[in-house]
C-alpha positions as CSV (number, residue, x, y, z in Angstrom):
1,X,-2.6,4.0,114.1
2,X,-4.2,1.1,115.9
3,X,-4.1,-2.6,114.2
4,X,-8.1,-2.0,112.9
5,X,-6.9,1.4,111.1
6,X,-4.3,-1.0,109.5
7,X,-6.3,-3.2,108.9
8,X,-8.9,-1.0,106.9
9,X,-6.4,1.1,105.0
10,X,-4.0,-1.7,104.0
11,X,-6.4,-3.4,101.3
12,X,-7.8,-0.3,100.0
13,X,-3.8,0.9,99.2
14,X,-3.3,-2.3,97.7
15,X,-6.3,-2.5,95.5
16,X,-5.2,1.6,94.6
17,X,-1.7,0.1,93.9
18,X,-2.9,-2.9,91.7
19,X,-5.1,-0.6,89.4
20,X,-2.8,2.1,89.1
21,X,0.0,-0.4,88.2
22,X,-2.9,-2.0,85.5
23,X,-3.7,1.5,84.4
24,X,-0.3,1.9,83.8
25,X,0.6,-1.5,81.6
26,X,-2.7,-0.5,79.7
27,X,-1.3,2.6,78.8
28,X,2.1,1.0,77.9
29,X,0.6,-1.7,75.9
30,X,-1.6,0.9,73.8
31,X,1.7,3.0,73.0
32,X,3.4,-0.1,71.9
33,X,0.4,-0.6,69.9
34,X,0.1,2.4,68.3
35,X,4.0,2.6,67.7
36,X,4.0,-1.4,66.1
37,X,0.5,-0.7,64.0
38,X,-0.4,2.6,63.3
39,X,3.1,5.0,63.6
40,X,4.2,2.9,60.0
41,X,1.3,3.9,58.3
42,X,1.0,7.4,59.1
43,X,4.7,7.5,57.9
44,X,4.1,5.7,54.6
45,X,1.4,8.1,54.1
46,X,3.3,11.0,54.8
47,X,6.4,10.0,52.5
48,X,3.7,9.1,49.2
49,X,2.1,12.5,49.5
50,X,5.8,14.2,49.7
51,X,6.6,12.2,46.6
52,X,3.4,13.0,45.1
53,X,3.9,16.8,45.5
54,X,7.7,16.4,44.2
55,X,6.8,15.2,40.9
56,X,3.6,17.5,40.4
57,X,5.9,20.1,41.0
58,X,8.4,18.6,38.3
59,X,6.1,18.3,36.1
60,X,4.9,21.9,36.6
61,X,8.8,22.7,36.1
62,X,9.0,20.5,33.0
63,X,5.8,22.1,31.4
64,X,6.5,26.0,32.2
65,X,10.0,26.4,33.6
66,X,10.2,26.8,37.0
67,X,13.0,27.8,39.8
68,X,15.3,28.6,36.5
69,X,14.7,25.1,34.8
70,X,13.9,25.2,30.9
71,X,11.8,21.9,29.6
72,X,13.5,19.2,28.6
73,X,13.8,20.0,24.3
74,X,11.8,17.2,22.8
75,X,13.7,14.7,20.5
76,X,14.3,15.6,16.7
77,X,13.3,12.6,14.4
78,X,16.5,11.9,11.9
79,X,15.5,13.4,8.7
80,X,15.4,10.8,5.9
81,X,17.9,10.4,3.6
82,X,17.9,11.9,0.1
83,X,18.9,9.4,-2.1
84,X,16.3,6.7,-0.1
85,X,13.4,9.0,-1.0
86,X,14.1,9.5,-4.7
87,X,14.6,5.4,-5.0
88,X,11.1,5.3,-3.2
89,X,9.8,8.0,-5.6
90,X,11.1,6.0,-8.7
91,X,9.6,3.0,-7.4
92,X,6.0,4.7,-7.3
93,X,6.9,6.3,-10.9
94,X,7.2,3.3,-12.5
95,X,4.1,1.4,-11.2
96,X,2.4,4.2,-12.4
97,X,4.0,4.3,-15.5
98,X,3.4,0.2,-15.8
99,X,-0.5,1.1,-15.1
100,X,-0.9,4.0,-17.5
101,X,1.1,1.3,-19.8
102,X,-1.6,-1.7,-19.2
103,X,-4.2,0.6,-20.1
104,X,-3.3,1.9,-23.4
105,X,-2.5,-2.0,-24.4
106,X,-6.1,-3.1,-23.4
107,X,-8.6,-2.3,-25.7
108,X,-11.6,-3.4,-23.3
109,X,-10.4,-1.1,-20.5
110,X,-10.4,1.9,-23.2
111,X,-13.7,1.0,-24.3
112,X,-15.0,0.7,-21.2
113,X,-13.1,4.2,-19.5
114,X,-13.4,6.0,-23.3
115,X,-12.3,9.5,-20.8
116,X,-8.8,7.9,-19.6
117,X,-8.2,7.7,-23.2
118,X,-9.0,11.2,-24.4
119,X,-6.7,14.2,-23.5
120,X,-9.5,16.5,-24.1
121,X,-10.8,15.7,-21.0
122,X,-9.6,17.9,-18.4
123,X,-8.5,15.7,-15.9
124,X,-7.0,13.1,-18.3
125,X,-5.1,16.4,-19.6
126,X,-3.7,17.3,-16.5
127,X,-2.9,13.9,-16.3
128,X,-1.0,13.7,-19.4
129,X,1.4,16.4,-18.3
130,X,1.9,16.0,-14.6
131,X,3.2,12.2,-16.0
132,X,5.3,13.8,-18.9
133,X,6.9,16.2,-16.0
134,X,7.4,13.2,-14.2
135,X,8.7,11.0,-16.6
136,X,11.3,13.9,-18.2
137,X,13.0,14.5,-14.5
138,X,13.8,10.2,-14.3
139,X,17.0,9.4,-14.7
140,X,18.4,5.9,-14.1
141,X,20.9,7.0,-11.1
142,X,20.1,9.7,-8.2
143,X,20.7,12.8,-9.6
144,X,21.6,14.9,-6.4
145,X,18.9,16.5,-4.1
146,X,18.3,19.6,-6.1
147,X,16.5,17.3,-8.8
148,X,15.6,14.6,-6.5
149,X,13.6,16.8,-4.7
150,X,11.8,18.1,-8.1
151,X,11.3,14.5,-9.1
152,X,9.8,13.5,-6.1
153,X,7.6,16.4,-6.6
154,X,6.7,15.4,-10.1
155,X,5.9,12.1,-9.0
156,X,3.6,13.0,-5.9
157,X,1.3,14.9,-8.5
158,X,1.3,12.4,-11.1
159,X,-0.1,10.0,-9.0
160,X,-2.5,12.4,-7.5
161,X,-3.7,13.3,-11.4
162,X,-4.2,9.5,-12.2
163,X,-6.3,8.3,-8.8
164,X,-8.3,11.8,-10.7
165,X,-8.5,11.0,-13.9
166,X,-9.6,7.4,-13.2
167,X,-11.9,8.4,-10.8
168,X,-13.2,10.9,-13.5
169,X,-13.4,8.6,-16.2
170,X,-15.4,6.0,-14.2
171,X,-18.3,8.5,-13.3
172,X,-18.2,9.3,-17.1
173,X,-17.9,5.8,-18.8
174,X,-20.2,5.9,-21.9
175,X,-22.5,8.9,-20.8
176,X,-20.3,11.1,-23.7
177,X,-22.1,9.2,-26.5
178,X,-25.4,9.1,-28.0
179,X,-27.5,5.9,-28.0
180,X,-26.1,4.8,-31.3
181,X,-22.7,5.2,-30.5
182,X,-23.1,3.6,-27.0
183,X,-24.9,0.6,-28.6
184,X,-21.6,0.4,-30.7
185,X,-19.0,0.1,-28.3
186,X,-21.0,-2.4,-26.2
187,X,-21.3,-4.4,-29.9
188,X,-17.6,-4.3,-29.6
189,X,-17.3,-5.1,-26.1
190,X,-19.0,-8.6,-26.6
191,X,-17.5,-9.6,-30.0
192,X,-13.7,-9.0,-28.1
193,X,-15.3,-11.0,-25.3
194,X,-16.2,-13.7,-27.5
195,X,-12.9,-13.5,-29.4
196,X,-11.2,-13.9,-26.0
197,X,-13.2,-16.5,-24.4
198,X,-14.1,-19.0,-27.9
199,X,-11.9,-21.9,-28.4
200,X,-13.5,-22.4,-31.6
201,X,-10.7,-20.4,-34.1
202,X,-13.0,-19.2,-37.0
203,X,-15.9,-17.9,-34.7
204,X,-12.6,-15.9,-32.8
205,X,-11.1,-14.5,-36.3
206,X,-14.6,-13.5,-37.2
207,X,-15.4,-11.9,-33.9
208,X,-12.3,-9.9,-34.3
209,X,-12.7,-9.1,-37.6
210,X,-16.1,-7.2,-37.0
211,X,-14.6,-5.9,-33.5
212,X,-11.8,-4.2,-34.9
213,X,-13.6,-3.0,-37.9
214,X,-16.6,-1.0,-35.9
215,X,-13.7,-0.1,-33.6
216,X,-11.4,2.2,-36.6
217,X,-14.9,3.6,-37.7
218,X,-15.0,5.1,-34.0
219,X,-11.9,5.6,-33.7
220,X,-11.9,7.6,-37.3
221,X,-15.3,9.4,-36.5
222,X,-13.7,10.7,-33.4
223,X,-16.3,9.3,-30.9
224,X,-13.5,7.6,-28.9
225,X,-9.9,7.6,-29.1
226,X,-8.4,4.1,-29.3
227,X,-4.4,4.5,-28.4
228,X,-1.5,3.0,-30.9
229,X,-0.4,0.1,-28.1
230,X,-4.4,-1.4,-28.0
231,X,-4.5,-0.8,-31.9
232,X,-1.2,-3.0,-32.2
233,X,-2.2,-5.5,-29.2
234,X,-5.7,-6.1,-31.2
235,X,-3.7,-6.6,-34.4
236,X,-1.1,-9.0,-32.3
237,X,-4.2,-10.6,-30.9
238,X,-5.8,-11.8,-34.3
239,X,-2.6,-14.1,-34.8
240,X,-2.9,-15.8,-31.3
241,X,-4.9,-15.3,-28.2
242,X,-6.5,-11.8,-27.4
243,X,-5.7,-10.3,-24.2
244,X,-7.6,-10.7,-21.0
């Protein structure tokens, strides 16, 4: 080859050497890219949707049994104790039986809810017995769990027959009596207020001397029942301060 040949094909190899050696680091350079940026994604990705399938599949297992696994029995809540749930149920009993108590000693509550008063009333009735079941199955110490569990019973409809019998005996109120008799009791009603509220001593002995005198005519005519405890706390009443 002759010194122009060399001349000519000398730079051309050169500039073919320099882009193949730049085509070259480009391609190196996008690898080490691809490995620094992209390759640790792809991984995280593809470990978060293995996890993802491991617990779906788990929870498939869990919920219908699978590759011979039974679900995991759920956890039994400790039964309560006996004795703790007869205390409770005497507990309840007695509020009850101090309610029931507080109405038979007020005379304005019986006037006003005549029906809580008056066992002829259905509801009062069943009332009336559920408590006397109740109150015969109370004893002062826990009988065992036979009759603790009877008791409890007892009490659970007691309480259900008093929210019913109150709730009875306020739709009722006065609509039982005629016009007359109606008029009476609300007669009564204010002279006991007036009894109650006066600080003046003769105008309260002579409000509760017409009060309770209108009050045994009812009471005698059978219009409304007035229970012993109001009859004695009206009585206890005249020689000091009536009731609230």
């Amino acid at each position: 080859m002759g010194p122009v040949a060399v001349a000519v094909v000398l730079p051309v190899a050169v500039l073919v050497g320099l882009m193949v050696g730049l085509l070259a680091i480009g391609i190196t350079m996008a690898g080490i890219f691809l490995l620094v940026n992209v390759l640790p994604v792809l991984v995280v990705g593809a470990v978060a949707i293995g996890v993802g399938r491991r617990r779906a599949r788990r929870r498939r297992e869990l919920r219908h049994g699978g590759a011979g696994l039974a679900p995991l029995p759920g956890r039994q809540a400790a039964l309560p104790r006996p004795d703790r749930v007869w205390a409770h149920a005497q507990q309840r009993f007695h509020r009850l039986r101090s309610d029931y108590a507080a109405f038979e000693c007020d005379a304005m509550q019986v006037l006003r809810l005549p029906a809580l008063a008056d066992v002829t009333v259905p509801s009062t009735g069943r009332f009336v017995d559920a408590f006397a079941e109740a109150q015969a199955l109370d004893t002062d110490a826990f009988p065992g769990p036979g009759h603790a569990t009877a008791f409890v019973a007892a009490v659970d409809r007691a309480e259900r027959a008093w929210r019913a019998a109150r709730e009875a005996a306020e739709r009722i109120r006065l609509s039982g009596l005629d016009p007359a008799e109606r008029a009476t009791v609300e007669r009564i009603i204010k002279l006991l207020t007036t009894a109650r509220d006066s600080d003046n001593e003769p105008e309260r002995l002579a409000a509760y001397t017409r009060a309770r005198a209108e009050l045994t005519k009812l009471d005698a005519a059978g219009v409304l029942h007035v229970p012993l405890p109001a009859q004695a706390a009206l009585d206890e009443a005249a020689r000091g301060q009536l009731p609230a």
